[in-house]
C-alpha positions as CSV (number, residue, x, y, z in Angstrom):
1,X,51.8,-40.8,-2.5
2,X,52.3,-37.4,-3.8
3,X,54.8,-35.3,-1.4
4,X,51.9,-33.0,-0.2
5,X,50.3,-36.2,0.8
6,X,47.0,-35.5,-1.2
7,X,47.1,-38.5,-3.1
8,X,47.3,-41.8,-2.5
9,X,47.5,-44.9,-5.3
10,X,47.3,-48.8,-4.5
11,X,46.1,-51.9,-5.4
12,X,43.4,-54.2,-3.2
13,X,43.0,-57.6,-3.8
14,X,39.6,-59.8,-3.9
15,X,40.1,-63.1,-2.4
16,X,36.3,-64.1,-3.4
17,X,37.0,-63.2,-6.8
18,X,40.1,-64.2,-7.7
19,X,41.1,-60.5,-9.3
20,X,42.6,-57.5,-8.2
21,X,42.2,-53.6,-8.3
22,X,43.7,-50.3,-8.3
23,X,42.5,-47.5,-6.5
24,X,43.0,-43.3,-5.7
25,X,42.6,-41.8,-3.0
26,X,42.5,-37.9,-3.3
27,X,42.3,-36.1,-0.1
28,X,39.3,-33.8,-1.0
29,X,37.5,-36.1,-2.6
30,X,36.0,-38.2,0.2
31,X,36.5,-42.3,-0.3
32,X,39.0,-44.5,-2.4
33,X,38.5,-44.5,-5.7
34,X,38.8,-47.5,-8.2
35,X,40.7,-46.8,-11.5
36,X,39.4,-47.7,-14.8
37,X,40.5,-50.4,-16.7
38,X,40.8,-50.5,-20.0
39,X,38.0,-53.1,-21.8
40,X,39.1,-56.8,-21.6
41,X,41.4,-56.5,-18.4
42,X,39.8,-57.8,-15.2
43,X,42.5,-56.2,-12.7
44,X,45.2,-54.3,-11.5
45,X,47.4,-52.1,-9.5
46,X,48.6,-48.9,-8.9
47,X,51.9,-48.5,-7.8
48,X,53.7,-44.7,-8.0
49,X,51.9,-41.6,-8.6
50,X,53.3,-38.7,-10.4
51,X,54.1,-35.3,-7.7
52,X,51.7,-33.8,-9.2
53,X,49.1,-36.2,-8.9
54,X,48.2,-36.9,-12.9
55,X,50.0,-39.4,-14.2
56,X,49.8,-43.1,-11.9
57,X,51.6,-45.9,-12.9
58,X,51.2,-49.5,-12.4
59,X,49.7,-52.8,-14.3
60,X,46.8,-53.9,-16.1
61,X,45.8,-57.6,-15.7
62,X,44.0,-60.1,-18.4
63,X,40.9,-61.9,-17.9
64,X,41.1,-64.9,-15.4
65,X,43.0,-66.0,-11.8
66,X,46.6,-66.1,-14.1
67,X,45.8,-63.4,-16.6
68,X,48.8,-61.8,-18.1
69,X,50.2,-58.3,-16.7
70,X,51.0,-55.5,-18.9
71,X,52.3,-52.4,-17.9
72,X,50.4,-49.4,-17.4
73,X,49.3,-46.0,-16.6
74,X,46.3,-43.5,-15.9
75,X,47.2,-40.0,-17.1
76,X,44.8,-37.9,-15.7
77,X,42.4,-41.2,-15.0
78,X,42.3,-41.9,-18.7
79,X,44.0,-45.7,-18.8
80,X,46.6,-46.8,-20.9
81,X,48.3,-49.8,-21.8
82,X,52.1,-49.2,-21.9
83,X,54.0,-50.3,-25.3
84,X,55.9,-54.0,-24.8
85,X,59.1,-55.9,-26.7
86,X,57.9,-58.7,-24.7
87,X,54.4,-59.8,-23.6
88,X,55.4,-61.3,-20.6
89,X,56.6,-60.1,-16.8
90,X,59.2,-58.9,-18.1
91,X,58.3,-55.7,-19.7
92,X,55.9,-55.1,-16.7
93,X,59.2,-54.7,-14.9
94,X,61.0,-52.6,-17.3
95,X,58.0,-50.1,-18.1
96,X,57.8,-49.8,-14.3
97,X,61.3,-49.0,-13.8
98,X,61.6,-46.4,-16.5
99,X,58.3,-44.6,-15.0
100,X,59.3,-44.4,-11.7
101,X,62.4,-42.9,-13.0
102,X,60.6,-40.6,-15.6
103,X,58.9,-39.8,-12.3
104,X,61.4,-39.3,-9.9
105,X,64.0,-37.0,-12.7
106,X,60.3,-35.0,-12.7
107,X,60.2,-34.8,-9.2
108,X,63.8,-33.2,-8.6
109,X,63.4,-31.0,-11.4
């Protein structure tokens, strides 16, 4: 959540369907929102969202109930998959780590 509380990121998950998806929620704009994903990833979830609302990170998720997570983010909705050393869970939890940090240092600044 942004500190003004405008905006709100998050993931839901569809039990029916196997997947998963991240959403927005932007307190002006009226109901959740679902991100885009970029083409060939089924899934997804948003997990920190820049204080000023335009950059969200979180993951992307391959085709399929055990698709591979990559590490991603939306800056200003636009999706983008996240460089990797390592295609596996791994880098998912490093490229989150350093964004929340890039995020946070940005915050106190």
């Amino acid at each position: 959540m942004t500190p003004d509380g405008s905006k709100v990121v998050g993931g839901v998950i569809f039990f029916d369907r196997g997947t998963n998806a991240p959403w927005m929620w932007t307190s002006n704009a009226g109901p959740v929102q679902f991100l885009k994903l970029p083409q060939g990833y089924s899934g997804g979830n948003a997990v920190a969202v820049s204080p000023d609302g335009r950059l969200i990170a979180g993951n992307f998720r391959g085709p399929g109930r055990v698709g591979v997570s990559r590490a991603a983010v939306w800056r200003d909705g636009r999706p983008e998959i996240l460089p990797s050393t390592y295609p596996g869970r791994q880098s998912v939890v490093t490229h989150l780590k350093q964004t929340l940090h890039t995020l946070r240092d940005a915050h106190t600044r």
